[in-house]
Structures are given as C-alpha cells and as structure tokens.
C-alpha positions in Angstrom: -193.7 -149.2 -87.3 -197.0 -148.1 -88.1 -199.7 -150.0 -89.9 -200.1 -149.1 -93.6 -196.6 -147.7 -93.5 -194.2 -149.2 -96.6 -191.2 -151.3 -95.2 -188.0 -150.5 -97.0 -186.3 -152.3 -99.1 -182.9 -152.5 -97.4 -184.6 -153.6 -94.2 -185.8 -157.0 -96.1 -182.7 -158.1 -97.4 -180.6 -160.1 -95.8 -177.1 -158.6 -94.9 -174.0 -160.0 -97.3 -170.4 -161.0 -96.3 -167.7 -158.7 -97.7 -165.0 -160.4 -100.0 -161.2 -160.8 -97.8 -159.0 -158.0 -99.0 -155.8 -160.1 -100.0 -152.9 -158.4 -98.1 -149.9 -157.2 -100.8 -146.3 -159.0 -100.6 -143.9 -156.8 -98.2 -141.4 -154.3 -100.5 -138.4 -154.2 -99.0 -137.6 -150.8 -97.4 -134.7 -148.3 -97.7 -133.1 -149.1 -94.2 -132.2 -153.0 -95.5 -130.8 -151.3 -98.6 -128.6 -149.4 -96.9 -127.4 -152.0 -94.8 -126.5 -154.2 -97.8 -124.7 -151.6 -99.4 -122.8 -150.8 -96.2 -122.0 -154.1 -96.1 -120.9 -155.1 -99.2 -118.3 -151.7 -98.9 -116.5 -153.1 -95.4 -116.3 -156.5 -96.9 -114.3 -154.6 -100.4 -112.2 -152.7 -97.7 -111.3 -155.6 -95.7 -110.9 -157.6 -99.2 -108.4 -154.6 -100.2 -106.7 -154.2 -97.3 -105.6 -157.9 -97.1 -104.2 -157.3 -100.8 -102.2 -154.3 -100.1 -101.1 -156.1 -96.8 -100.1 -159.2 -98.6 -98.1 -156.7 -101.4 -96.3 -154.7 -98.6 -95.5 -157.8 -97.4 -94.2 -159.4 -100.5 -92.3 -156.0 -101.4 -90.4 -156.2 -97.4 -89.5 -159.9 -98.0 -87.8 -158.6 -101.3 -86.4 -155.9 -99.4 -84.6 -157.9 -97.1 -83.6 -160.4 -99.4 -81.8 -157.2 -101.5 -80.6 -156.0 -97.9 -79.3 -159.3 -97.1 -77.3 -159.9 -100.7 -76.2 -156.3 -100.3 -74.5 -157.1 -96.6 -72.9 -160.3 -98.1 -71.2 -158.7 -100.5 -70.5 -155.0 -99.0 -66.8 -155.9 -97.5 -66.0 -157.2 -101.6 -67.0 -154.4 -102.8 -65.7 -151.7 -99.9 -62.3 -153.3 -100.8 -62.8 -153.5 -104.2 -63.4 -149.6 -103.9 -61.0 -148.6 -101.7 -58.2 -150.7 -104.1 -59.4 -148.8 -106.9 -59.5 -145.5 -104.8 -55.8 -146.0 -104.1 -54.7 -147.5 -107.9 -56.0 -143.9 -108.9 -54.5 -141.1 -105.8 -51.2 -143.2 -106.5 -51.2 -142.8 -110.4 -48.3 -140.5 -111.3 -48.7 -137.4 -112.4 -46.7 -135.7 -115.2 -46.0 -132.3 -114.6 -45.5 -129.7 -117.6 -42.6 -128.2 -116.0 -40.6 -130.5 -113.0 -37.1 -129.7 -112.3 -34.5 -131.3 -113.6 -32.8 -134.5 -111.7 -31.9 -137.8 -112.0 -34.3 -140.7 -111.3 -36.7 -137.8 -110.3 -40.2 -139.9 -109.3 -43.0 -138.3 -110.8 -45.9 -137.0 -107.7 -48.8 -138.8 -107.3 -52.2 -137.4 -106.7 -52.4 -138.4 -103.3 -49.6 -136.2 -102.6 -50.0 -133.4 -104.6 -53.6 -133.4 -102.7 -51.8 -133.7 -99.4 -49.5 -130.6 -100.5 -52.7 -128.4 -101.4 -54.6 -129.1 -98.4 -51.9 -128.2 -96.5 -50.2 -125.3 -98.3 -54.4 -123.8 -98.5 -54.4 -124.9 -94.5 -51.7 -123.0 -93.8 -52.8 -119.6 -95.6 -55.9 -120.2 -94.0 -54.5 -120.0 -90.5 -51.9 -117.8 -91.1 -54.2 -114.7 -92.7 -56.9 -115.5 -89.9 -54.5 -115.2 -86.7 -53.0 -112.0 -88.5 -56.4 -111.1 -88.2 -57.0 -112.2 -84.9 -54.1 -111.0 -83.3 -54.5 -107.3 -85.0 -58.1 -106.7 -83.7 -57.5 -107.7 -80.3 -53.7 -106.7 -79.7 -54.6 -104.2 -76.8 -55.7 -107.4 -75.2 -52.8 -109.4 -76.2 -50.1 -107.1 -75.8 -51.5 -106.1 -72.4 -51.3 -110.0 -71.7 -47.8 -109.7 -72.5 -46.5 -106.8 -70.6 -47.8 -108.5 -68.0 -46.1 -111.7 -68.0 -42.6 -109.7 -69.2 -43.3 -108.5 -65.9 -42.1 -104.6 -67.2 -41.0 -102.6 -64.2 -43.8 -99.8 -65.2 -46.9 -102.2 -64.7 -44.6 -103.8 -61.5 -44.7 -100.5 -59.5 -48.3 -99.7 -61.1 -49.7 -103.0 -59.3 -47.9 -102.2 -55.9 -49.3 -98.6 -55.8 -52.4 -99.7 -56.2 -51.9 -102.7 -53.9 -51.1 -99.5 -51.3 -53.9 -98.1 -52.3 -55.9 -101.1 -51.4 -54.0 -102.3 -48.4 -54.1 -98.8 -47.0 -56.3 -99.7 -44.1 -55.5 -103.5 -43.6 -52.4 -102.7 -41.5 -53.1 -100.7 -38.1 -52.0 -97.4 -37.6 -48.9 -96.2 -35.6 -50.2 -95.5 -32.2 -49.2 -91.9 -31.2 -48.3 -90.7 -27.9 -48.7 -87.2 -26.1 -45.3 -86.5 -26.8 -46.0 -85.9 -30.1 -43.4 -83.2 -31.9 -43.7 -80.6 -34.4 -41.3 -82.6 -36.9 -44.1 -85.6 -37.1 -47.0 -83.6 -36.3 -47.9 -84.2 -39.6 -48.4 -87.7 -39.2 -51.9 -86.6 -37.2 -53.0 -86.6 -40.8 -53.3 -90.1 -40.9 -56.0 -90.4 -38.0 -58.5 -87.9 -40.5 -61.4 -90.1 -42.7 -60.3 -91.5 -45.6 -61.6 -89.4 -48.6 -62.8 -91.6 -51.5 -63.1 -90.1 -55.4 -65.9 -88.1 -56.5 -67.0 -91.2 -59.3 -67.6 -94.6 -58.3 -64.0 -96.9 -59.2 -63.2 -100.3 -58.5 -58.8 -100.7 -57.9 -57.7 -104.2 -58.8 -53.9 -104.6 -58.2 -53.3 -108.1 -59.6 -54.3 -106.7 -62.7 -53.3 -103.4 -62.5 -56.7 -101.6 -62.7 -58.0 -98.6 -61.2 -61.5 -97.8 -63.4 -64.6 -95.9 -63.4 -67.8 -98.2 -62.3 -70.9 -97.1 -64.8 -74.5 -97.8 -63.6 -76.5 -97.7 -66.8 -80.7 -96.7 -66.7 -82.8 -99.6 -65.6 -86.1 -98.2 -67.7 -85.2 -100.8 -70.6 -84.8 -103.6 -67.5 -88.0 -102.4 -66.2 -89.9 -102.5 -69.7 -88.4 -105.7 -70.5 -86.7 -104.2 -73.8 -83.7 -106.4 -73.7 -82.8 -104.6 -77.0 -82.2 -101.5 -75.7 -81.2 -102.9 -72.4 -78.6 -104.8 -74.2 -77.3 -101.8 -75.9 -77.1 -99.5 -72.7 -74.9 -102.0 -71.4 -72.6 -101.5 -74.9 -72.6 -97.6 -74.6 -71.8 -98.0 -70.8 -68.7 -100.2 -71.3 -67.1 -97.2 -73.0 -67.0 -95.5 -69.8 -65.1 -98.0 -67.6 -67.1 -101.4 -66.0 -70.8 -101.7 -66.3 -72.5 -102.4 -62.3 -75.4 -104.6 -64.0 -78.6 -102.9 -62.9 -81.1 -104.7 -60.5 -78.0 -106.0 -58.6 -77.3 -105.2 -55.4 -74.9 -102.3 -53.9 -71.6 -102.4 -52.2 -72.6 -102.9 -48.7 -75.7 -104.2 -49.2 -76.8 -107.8 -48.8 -76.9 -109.5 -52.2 -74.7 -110.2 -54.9 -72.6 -106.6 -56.4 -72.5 -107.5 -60.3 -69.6 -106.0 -62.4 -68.9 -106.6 -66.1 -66.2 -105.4 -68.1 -64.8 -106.3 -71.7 -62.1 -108.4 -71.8 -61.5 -107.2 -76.0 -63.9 -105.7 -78.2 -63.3 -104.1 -81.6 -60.4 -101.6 -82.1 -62.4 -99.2 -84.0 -64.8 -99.0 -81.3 -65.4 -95.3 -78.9 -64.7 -97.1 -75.9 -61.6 -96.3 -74.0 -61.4 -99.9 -71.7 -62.0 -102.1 -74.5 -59.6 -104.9 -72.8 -60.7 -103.8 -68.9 -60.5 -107.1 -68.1 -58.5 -109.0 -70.3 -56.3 -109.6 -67.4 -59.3 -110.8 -65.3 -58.3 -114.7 -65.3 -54.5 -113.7 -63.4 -56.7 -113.4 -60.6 -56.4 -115.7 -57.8 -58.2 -116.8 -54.9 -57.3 -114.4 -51.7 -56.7 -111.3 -54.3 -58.4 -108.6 -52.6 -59.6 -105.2 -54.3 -61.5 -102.2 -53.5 -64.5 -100.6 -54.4 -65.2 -97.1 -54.2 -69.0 -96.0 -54.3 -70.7 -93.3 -53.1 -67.9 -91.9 -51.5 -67.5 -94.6 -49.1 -64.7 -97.6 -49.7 -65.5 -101.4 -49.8 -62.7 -104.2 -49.4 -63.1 -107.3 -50.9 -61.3 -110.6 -50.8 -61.6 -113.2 -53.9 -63.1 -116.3 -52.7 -63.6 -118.2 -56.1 -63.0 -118.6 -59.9 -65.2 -120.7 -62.7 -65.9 -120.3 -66.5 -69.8 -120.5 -67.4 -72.0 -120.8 -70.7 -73.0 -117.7 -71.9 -76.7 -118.3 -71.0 -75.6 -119.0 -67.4 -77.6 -116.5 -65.8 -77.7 -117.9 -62.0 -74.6 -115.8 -61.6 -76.6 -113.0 -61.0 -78.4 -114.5 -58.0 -78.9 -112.3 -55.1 -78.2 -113.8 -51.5 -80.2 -112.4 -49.1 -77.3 -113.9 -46.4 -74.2 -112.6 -47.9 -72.7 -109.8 -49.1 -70.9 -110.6 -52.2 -69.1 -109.2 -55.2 -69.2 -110.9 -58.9 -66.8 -109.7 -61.7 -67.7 -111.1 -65.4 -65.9 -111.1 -68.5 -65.7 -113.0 -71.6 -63.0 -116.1 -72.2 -61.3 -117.1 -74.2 -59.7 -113.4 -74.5 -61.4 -112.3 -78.3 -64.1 -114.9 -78.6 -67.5 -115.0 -76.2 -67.7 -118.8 -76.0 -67.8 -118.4 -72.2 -68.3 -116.2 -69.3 -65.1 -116.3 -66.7 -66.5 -115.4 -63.1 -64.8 -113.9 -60.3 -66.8 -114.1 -56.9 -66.0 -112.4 -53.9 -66.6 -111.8 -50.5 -66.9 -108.5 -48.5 -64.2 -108.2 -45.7 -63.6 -105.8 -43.0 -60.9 -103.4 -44.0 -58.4 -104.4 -40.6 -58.9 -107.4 -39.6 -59.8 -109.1 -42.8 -62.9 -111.3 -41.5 -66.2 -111.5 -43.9 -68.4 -109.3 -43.0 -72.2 -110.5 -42.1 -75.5 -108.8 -43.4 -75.7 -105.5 -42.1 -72.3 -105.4 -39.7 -70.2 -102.2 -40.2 -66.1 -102.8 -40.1 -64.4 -101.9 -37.8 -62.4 -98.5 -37.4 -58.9 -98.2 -37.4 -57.2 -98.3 -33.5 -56.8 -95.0 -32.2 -55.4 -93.2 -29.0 -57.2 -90.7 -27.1 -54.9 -87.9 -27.2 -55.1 -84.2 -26.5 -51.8 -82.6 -28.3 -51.1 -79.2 -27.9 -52.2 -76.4 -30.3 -48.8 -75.5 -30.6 -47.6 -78.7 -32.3 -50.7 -79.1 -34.5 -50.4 -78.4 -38.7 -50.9 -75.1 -39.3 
C-alpha cells in the first residue's frame, strides 16, 4: 500500500463468527406412509380371513352335526315312508261302474297302476314292431324264405354255387379220339367270358349283384358330406366298392358295402342286399367279377364292429383280401357285421400271395381233326 493512501474500513475490523444455523426436525416422507398403510391393510386381511375361516368352520361343524342327525334317523324315516307309500297304492278304489259279483274286492291303486303300465306297455310295443316289421319286411321276409328253405331260393343258391364252383373242379381231359357227338364239349377248353358290369355272386345268400364304384373327388376334397351321399345314391345300383380301397387282384384290402334294409320308399332296388350277410360262414367262397376278369374268394372270418370302427378299411400291403360290410342288427345301425376274405386260386383252392397269378385249368395238347370240330 502506498503512503498517503486511505486504509478501508473493512480491512480494520476484525472478522466475526457467523451464528449456527439450527438444523429443522426430520418430516416423515411418503415412502414410510405408504408402508404403514400397506401394513395396516395385510394385518385387516389376515384379521378377516381368520373370521371368515373360523365362520366356515363353525357353519361345517353344524353341517355335519345336521348330516350326522340326518343318517341316524334316515332308516326311521325311509320305513316310515315306504309304510305310508304302501298304506296309500293299497287303498281301495271305488269304481263308478264295476261289475256285478259277489264278495267282489274293490282294486287298489297299486294294481290299477300295474294294469296301465302294462296295458300302455303293450300298445307301445305292439304299434312300434307293426312299424318295424312293415318298413323293413323285404328284409325280414327275405330272412324267412330263407330259413323256409323254399325250393326257388334252394335251386337259386346251387346255380349260383355252379356258377362259382365252375372252375374249382378240373376239366374232363379229352383224348384224340374225340367224336362229332361230344365235339361240343371243346367248348369248355375256350376262356371264360365274364359280364360286361362288374358283379360279385354269393351263393350262401343267393346274390348275384352289380358292384358300384362311386367318384372319389368328394374323398379327395375331404367333403365327407357329399362323399357320404355318393355312397347313398350308389347303393341304389347294387353294392358300393368303397373308393380308395384296393382292386380285386391287387394287394390290399377289396372293400364292399351293401344295405342290409333301408327305407321302403326309397329309389334303390337292393335295399336288403345284404340282409342275408350274417348266414355266411367261414369257408363260404364267392366270386367277383371286375373288369372282365373273375376273382374267387374263400371267407376266412366273421365279427360285429362299432360303427366308428374304421380299421376295417386297412390296406395290407402282404395280402390280398376281400371285406364285405353291412349294418346289424337287420333295421337298426348299432353295429357294423364284417365279412373278411381271402383271395384263392380258382382250382386248387390255396390263398394266393401278392402278385401270383392262379393257375389255369389242366389241359391236353390235342390236334382234332377239322372234320369233328363245331361248325
């Protein structure tokens, strides 16, 4: 500092202690708030959970005590009902008019009850097997011929059973002295010619029907609608081969269905097809004609299935099988009767293994002369 200069005033005086600054009590904050209230809420719920625990539990005591009073005295009071029950079914009843007779005892309830039920029972049953009976008696009566045994459906079986058996027995070996008077015979030694439809011939039941191969579009689209109705409109034609089953022939399982009765009023003419499908037996054989070409078959087993049994339609890939399919009882669809069968060869009656041809019939070599050949 230079001389002369004034000092100031603030340098001079001497520097003075600031008072304490007195700190303010702590408030308490919103977070211990909150936990008090949070608190005080679990401890109510517990509080009124252990009263609504101790009043359930007060209300089941009382419930068993009731339950247990109520067992004691059950058998009193189911005898006590049971008397009254039969004081009142076995009051007599006066009737308005009651025939005349002596000592006549007047009916009780319990009898003219017994009497209703039965006499409405009775109607009951009487008007529903009339009704029964009428809508499948094509069935029925069919049924009947059958075990009649009427001479028609006799020889009807045993043409058929020709028909079938034609090439199961070997033909008659012919020598070169062959005449003119049995030169006819040589007709035997030409191809069999099978029909111009595919037909399955079943002569235990006396059946020689078309075989109907309905479109598979609706299979392929998965419209089981429509699928279910081509199989309908194809069971007026004759027996329905299920589609997507194999082919006579073929390895697999060859799937027939047929209607064993169906309503009277409907189109179809083989509305009871197989109504005789359960006479068959195991051995039965029957034929199949398809494409022209004939397949035996011998019956090789019999069972009754639910209706949504659908591993019948399996296809082996090591057998050559045939299936027939109808419903049981004959006028209900409760179950499903199946038929399996094997294919055989034609002579000498041995099942026949994935693609093996039968055998041909036994012939001669021969060389006739023109002269006693069939004009």
């Amino acid at each position: 500092m230079l001389d002369g200069e004034p000092v100031p005033v603030h340098a001079t005086r001497p520097k003075q202690n600031s008072p304490p600054v007195q700190e303010k009590p702590p408030v308490p904050g919103l977070s211990l708030r909150f936990k008090e209230s949070v608190s005080g809420a679990i401890s109510e719920s517990i509080a009124e959970g252990k009263r609504q625990l101790q009043a359930t539990l007060a209300g089941a005591g009382s419930e068993i005590v009731a339950t247990r009073v109520t067992l004691r005295t059950l058998p009193e009071r189911m005898r006590g009902a049971l008397r009254n029950f039969w004081r009142v079914v076995n009051t007599p009843v006066t009737l308005t008019q009651q025939r005349p007779g002596k000592n006549r005892k007047p009916p009780t309830k319990l009898r003219l009850f017994i009497v209703d039920t039965v006499r409405f029972g009775g109607t009951f049953a009487g008007i529903f097997l009339v009704l029964f009976v009428g809508i499948n008696y094509q069935s029925f009566w069919q049924i009947a011929r059958a075990q009649l045994a009427l001479g028609v459906d006799i020889k009807t079986e045993q043409a058929l059973e020709q028909i079938v058996r034609g090439t199961l027995d070997a033909a008659p070996l012919y020598d070169l002295r062959t005449t003119r008077a049995n030169a006819r015979s040589l007709l035997a030694y030409l191809p069999p010619a099978g029909p111009f439809e595919n037909r399955i011939i079943i002569p235990r039941i006396g059946k020689n029907v078309p075989i109907v191969r309905p479109s598979m579009d609706a299979l392929m689209k998965e419209d089981w609608k429509q699928f279910e109705e081509d199989i309908q409109i194809a069971l007026r034609d004759g027996v329905v081969h299920y589609p997507g089953s194999a082919r006579p022939g073929q390895a697999g399982n060859f799937f027939i269905t047929g209607h064993s009765s169906y309503y009277p009023w409907d189109k179809g003419r083989y509305k009871d097809v197989f109504a005789r499908l359960p006479d068959l037996v195991i051995g039965d054989t029957f034929s199949v004609y398809y494409n022209g070409d004939r397949y035996t078959y011998r019956v090789t087993a019999k069972k009754e299935v639910l209706p949504n049994n659908v591993s019948v339609l399996d296809q082996p890939t090591d057998k050559r099988l045939a299936t027939l399919m109808t419903c049981v009882p004959v006028g209900t669809t409760l179950k499903r009767l199946i038929v399996t069968a094997e294919e055989i060869d034609p002579v000498t009656g041995e099942a026949l293994r994935v693609g093996e041809r039968p055998d041909e019939r036994p012939q001669q070599n021969f060389s006739p002369r023109l002269e006693v050949l069939p004009i």
